[in-house]
ZASEVO-795583 format. One record per atom (N, C-alpha, C, O): residue in three letters; x, y, z. Coordinates in steps of 0.001 Angstrom, whole numbers, plus 500000, padded with zeros to 6 digits. Example, Ala and Ser with C-alpha at 12.3 -4.5 7.8 and 13.67 -1.06 7.14 Angstrom:
ALA513190494310507800ALA512300495500507800ALA513200496700507800ALA514236496681508465SER512850497750507080SER513670498940507140SER512900500030507870SER513409501138508039
END
This chain:
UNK503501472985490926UNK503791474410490801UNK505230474667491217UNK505478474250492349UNK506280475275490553UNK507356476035490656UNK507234477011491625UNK506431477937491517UNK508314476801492989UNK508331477486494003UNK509735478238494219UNK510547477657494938UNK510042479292493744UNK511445479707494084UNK511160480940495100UNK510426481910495287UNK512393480131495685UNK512397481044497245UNK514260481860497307UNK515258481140497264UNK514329483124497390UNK515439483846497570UNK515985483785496454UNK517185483528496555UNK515541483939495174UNK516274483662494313UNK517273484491494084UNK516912485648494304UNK518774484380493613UNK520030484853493613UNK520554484470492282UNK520003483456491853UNK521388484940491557UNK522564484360490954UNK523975485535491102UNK524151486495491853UNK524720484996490136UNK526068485963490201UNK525705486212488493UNK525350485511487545UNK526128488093488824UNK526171489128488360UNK526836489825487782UNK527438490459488649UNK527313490323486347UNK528174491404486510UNK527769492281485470UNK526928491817484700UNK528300493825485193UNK528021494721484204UNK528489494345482818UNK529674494039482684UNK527754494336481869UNK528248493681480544UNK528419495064479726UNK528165495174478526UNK528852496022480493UNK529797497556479626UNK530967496770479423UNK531192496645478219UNK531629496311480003UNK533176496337479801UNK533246495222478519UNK534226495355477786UNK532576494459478285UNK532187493778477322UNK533233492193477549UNK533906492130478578UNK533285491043476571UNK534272490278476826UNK533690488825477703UNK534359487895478153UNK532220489043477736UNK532155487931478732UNK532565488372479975UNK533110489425480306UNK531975486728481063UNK532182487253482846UNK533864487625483052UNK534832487045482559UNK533826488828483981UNK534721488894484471UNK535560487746485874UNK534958486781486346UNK536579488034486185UNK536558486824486883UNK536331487059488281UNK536249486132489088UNK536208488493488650UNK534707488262490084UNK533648489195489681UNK533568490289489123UNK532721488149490287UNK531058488807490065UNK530198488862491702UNK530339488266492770UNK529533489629491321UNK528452489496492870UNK527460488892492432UNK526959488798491311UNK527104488298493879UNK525911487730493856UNK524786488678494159UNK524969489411495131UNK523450488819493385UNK522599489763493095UNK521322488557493978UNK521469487342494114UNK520099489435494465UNK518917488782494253UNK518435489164493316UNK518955490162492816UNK516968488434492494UNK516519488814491822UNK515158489043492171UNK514666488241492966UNK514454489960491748UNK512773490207491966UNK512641490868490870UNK513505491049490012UNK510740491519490890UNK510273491900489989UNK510392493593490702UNK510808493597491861UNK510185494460490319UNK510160496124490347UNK509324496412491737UNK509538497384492462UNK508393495459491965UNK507757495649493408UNK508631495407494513UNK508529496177495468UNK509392494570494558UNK510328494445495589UNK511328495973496006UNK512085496061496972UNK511165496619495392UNK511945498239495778UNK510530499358495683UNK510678500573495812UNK509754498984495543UNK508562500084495345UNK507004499201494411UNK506876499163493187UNK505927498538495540UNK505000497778495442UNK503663498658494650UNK502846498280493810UNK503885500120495407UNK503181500494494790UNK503319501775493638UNK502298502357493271UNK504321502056493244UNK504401502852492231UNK504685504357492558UNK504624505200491664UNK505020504708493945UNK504943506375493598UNK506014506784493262UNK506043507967492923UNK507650505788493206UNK508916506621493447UNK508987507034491701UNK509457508039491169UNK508304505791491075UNK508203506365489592UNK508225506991488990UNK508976507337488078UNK506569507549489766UNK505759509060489528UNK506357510213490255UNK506174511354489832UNK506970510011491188UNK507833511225491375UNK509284511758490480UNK509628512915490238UNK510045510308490062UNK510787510710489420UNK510305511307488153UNK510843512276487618UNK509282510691487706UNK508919512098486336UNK508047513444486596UNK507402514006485710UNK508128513884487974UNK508131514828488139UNK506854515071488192UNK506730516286488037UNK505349514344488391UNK504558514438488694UNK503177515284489218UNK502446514585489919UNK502960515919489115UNK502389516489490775UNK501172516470491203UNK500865517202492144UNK499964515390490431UNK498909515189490783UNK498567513614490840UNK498357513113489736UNK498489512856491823UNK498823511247491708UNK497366511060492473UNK496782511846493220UNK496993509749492025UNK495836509343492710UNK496900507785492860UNK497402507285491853UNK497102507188494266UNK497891506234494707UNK496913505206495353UNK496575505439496513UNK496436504132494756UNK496113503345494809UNK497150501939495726UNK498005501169495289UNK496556502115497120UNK497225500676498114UNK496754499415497992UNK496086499011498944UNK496934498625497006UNK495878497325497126UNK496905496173497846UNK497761495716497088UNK496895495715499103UNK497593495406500425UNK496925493765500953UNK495895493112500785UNK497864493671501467UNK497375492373502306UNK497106493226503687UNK496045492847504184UNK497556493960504236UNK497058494489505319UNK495814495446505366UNK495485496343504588UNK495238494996506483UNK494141495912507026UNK494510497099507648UNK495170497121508687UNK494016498333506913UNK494468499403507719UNK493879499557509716UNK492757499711510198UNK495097499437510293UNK494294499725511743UNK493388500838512104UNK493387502019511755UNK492504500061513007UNK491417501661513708UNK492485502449514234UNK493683502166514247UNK491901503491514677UNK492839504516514943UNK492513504584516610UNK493257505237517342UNK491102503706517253UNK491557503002518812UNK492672502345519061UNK493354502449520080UNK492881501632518098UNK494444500740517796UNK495380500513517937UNK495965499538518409UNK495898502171517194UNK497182502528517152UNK496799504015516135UNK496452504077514956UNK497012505014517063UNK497633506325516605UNK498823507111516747UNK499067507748517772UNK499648507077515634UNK500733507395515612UNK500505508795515577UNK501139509230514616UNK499895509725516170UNK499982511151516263UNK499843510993518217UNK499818511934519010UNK499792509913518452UNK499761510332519966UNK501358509854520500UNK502081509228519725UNK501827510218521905UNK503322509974522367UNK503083508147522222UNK502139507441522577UNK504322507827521580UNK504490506730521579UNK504153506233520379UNK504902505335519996UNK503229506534519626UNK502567505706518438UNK503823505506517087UNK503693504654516208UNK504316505911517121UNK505467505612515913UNK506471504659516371UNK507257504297515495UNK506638504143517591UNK507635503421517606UNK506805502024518052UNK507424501091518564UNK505296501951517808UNK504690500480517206UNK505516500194516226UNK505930499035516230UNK505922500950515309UNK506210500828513891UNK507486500009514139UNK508486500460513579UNK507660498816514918UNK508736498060514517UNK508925497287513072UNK507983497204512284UNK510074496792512826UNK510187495904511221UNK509150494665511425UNK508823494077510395UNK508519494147512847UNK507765493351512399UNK506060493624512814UNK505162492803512629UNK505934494735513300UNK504805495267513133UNK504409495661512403UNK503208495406512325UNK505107496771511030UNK504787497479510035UNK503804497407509325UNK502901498197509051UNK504131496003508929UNK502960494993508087UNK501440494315509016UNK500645493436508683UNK501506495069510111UNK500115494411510900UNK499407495617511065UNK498214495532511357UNK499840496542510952UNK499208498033511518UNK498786498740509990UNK497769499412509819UNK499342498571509412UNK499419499738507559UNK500655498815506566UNK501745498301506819UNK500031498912505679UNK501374498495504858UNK502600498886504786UNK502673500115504788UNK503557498380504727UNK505016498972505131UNK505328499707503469UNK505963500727503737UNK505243499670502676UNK505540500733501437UNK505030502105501789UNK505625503027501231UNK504017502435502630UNK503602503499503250UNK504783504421503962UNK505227505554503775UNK505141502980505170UNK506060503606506333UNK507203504035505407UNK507604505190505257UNK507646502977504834UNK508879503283503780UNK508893505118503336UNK509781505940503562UNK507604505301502669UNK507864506757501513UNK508095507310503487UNK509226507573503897UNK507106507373504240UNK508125508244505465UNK509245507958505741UNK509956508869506165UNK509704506860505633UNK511400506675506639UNK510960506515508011UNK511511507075508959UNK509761505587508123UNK509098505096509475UNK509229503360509214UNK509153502749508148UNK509429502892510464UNK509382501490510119UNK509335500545508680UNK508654499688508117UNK510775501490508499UNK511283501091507011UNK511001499505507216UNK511274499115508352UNK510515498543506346UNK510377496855506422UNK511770496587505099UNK512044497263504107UNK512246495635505512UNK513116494753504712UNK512561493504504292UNK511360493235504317UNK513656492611503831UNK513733491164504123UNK514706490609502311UNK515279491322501487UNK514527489393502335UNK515120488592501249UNK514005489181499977UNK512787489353500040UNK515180489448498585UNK514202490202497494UNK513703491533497992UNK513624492402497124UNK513417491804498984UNK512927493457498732UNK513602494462499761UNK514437494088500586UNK513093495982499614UNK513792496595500713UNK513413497648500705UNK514139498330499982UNK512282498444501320UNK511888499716501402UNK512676500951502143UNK512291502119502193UNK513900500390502719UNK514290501289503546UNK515224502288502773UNK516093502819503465UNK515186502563501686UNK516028503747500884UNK514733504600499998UNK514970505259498985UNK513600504468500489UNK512264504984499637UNK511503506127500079UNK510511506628499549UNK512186506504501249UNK511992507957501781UNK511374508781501088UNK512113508740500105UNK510570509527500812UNK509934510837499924UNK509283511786500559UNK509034512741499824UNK508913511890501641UNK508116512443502281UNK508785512760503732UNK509753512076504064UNK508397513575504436UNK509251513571506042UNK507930513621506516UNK506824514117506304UNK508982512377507751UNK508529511837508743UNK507632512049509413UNK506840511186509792UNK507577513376509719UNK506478514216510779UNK504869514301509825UNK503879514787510372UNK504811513789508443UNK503818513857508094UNK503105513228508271UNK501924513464508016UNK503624511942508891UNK503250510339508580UNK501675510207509463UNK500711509629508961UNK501641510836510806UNK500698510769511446UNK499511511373511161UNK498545511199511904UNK499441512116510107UNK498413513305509472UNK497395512685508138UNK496294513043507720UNK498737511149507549UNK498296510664506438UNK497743509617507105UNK496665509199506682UNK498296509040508165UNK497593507677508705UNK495548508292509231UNK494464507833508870UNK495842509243510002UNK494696509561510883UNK493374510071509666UNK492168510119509908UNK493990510372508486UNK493361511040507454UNK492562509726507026UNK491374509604506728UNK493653508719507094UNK493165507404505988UNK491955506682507454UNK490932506032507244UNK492441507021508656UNK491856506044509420UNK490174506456509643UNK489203505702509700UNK490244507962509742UNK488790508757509836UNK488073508449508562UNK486922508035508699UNK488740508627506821UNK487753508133505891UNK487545506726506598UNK486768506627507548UNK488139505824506191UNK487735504632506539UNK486242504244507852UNK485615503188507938UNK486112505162508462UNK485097505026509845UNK484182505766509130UNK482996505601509417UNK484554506759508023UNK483458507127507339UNK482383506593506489UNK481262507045506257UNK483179505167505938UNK482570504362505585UNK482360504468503870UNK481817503510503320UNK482730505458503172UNK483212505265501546UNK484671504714501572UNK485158504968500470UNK485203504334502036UNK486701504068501732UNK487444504951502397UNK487026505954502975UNK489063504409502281UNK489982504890503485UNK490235505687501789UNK490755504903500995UNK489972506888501294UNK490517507781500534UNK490794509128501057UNK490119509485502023UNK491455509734500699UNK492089511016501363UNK492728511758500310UNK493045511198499261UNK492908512797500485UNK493146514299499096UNK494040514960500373UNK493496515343501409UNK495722515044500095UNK496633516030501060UNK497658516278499892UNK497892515517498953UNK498191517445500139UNK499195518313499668UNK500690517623500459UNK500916517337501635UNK501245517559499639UNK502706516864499996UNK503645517113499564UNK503683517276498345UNK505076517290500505UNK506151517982499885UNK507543517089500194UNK508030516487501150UNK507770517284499244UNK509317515960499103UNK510453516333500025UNK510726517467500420UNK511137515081500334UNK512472515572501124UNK513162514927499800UNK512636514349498848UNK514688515266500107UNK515418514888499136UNK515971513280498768UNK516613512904499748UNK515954512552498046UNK515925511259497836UNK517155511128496876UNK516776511024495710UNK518263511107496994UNK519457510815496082UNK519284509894495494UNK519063509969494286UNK519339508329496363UNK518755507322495748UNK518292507335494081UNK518894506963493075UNK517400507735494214UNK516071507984493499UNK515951509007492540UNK515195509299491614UNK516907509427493057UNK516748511069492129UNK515567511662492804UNK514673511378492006UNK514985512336493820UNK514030513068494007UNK514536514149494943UNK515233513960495940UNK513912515758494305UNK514382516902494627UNK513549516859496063UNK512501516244496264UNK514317517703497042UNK513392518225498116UNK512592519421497967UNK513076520505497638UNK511124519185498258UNK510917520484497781UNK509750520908496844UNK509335522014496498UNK509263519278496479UNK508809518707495035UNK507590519122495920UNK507668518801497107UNK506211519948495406UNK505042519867496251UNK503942518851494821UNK503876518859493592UNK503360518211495812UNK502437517146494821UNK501121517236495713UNK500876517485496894UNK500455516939494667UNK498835516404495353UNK498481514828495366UNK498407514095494380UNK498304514522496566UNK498648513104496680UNK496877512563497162UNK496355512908498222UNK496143511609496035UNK495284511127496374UNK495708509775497089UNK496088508830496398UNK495637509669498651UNK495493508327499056UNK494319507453498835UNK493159507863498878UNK494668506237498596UNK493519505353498213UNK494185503841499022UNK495065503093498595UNK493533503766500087UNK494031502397500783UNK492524501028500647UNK491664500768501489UNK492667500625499719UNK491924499311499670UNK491394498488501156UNK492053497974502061UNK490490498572501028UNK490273497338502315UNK488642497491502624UNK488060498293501893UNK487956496901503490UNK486554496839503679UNK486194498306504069UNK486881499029504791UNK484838498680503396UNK484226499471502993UNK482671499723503453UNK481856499580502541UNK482080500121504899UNK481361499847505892UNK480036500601505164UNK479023500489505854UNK479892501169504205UNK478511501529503505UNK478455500893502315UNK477469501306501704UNK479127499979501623UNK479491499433500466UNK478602497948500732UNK477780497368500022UNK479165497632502083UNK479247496478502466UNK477251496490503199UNK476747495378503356UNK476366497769503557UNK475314497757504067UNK474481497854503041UNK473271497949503249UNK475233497841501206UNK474259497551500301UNK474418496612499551UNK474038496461498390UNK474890496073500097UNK475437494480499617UNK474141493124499649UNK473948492936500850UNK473402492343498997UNK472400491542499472UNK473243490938500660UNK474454490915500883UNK471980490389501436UNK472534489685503064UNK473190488759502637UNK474412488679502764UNK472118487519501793UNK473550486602501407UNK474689486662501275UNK475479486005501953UNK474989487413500431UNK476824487852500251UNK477662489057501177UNK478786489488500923UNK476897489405502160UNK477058490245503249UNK477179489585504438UNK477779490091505387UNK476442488025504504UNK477551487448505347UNK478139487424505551UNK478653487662506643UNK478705486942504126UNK480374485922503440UNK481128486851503358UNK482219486534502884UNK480966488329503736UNK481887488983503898UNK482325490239505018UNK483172491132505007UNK481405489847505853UNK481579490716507046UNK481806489826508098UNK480735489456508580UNK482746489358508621UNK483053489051509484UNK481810489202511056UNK481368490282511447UNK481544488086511581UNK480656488391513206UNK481371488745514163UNK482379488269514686UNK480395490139514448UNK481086490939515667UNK481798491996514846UNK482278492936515481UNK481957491980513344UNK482966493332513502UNK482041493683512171UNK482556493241511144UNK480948494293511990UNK480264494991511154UNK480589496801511496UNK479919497667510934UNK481638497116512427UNK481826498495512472UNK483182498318512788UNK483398499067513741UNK484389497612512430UNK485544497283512516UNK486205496911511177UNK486532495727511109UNK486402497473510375UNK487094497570509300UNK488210496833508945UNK488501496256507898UNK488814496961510064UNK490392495767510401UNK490115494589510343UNK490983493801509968UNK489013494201510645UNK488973492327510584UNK488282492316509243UNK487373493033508825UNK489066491131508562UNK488218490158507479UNK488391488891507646UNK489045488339508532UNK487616488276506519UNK487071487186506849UNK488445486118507176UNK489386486356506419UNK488664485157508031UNK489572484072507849UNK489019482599507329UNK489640481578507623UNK487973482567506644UNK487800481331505910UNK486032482062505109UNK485353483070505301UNK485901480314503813UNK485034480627503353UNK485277481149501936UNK486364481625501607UNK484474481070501298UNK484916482025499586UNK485498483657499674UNK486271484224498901UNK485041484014500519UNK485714485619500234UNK487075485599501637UNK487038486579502381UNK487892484806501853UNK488193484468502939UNK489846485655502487UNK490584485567501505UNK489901486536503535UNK490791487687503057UNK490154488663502048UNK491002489215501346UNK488994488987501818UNK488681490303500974UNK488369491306501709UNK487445491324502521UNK489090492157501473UNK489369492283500121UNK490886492768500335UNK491148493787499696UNK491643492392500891UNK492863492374501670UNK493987491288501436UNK494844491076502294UNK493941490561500150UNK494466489695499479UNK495980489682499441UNK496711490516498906UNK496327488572500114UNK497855488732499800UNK498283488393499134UNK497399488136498316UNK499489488026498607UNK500157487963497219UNK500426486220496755UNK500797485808495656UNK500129485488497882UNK500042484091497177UNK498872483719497210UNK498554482540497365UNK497943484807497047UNK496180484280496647UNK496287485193495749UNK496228486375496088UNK496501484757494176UNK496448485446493381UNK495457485064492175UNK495094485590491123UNK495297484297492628UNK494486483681491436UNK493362483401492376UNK493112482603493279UNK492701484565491674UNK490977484818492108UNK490246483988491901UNK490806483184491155UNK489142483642492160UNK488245483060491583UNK487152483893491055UNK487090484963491662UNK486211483753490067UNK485252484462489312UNK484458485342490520UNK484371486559490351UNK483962484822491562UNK483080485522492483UNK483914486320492690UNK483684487453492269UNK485457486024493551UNK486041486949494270UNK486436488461493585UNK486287489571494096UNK487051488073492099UNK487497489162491343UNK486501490091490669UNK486883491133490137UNK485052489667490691UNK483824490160490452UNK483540491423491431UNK483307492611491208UNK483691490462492896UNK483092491849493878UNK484241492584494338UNK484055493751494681UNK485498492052494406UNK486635493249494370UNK486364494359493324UNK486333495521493728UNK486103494012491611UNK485812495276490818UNK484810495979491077UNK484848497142490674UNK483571495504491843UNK482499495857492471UNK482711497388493786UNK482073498434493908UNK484133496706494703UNK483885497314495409UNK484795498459495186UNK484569499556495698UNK485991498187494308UNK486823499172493561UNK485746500100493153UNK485222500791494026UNK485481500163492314UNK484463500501491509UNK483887501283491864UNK483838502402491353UNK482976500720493352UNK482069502096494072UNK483132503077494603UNK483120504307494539UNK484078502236495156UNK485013503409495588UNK484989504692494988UNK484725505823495397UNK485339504200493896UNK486021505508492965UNK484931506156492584UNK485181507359492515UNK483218505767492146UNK482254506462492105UNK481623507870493121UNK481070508958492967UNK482112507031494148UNK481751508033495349UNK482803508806495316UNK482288509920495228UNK483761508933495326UNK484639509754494959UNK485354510411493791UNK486467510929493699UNK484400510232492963UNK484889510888491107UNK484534512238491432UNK485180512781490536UNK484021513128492008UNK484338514026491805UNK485805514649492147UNK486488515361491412UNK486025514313493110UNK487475514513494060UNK488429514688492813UNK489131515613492404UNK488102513143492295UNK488978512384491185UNK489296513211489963UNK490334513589489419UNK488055513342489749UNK488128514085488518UNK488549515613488449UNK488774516222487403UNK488624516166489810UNK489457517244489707UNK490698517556490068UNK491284518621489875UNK491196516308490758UNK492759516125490923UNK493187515909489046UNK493717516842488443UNK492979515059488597UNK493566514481487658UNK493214515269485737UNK493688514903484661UNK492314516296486022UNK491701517341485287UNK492213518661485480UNK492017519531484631UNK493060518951486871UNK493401520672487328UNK494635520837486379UNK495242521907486337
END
């Protein structure tokens, strides 16, 4: 298997026409996820205003025993190398909270939202989640200004959160057999832990070099997608119908 790591070359604008000029920069290269993984700066730039935002993450969203960023102190967990252990950092990013970097990507110019909201969307996602249909959430949201990006301040949207991850009534109609293999022992009311070995080993919390599913795994991920959005089509269907 072909492994490229940091990939780079040298760069230049082909307006002026003529072939390379004789200095160029060196560029990285990635795919469109590396500046925005999950799609909203898109949908905001065309002006949007009813989004159902789908997080499908290698991270487990934290309990909100955990880490609550609405209490003193809870936002400055949000270091660059915590980001990714607590909530997915494309999250922190649209706040301008524990913007995450690194080689190929860079969330820290993806701002859309202010800051002070951030604790209202986390605690929203953390209470569905204990609810046990999914960490989904329905909030009204209003843009700060994003030059970058082109995004007006000001922009009000209806923002369906949808954060992927284990699903504590999904998972109690599951046969036992396969309700083993996927509930972790000791944390059948802990949402944050999945499995670390075994066939479902990371579900449904898959990171990006387990990509290639296997038939079981990609079966009960559409399974549990699936109920998600059942239990919640009505929501759905009137965000995306108003």
């Amino acid at each position: 298997m072909l492994k490229i790591e940091n990939p780079k070359a040298q760069y230049w604008s082909p307006v002026g026409g003529g072939g390379a000029p004789s200095a160029s920069s060196t560029m990285y290269l990635s795919d469109g996820g590396n500046t925005d993984n999950v799609g909203l700066i898109g949908t905001l730039q065309r002006r949007v205003r009813r989004i159902a935002l789908v997080v499908s993450t290698a991270v487990p969203l934290a309990l909100r025993s955990a880490w609550d960023p609405s209490k003193p102190g809870g936002m400055k967990n949000l270091t660059k190398s915590a980001a990714n252990t607590l909530i997915d950092s494309d999250i922190t990013g649209y706040f301008g909270v524990g913007a995450d970097s690194g080689i190929g990507y860079n969330y820290s110019a993806n701002q859309v939202f202010p800051s002070s909201a951030f604790p209202a969307v986390v605690n929203a996602l953390q209470d569905a989640q204990m609810g046990g249909d999914g960490a989904v959430t329905l909030l009204s949201m209003t843009t700060v200004k994003n030059p970058r990006w082109n995004i007006p301040a000001g922009l009000e949207v209806q923002v369906c959160w949808i954060y992927v991850g284990r699903v504590l009534n999904w998972e109690q109609q599951l046969p036992a057999a396969i309700r083993d293999q996927v509930v972790p022992k000791g944390a059948v009311h802990d949402p944050s832990q999945v499995m670390t070995s075994g066939p479902f080993k990371h579900f449904p919390n898959y990171p990006t070099d387990h990509i290639q599913l296997s038939t079981v795994e990609a079966n009960l991920l559409a399974h549990l997608t699936g109920w998600i959005v059942l239990q919640h089509g009505p929501m759905l269907a009137a965000l995306l119908s108003s």
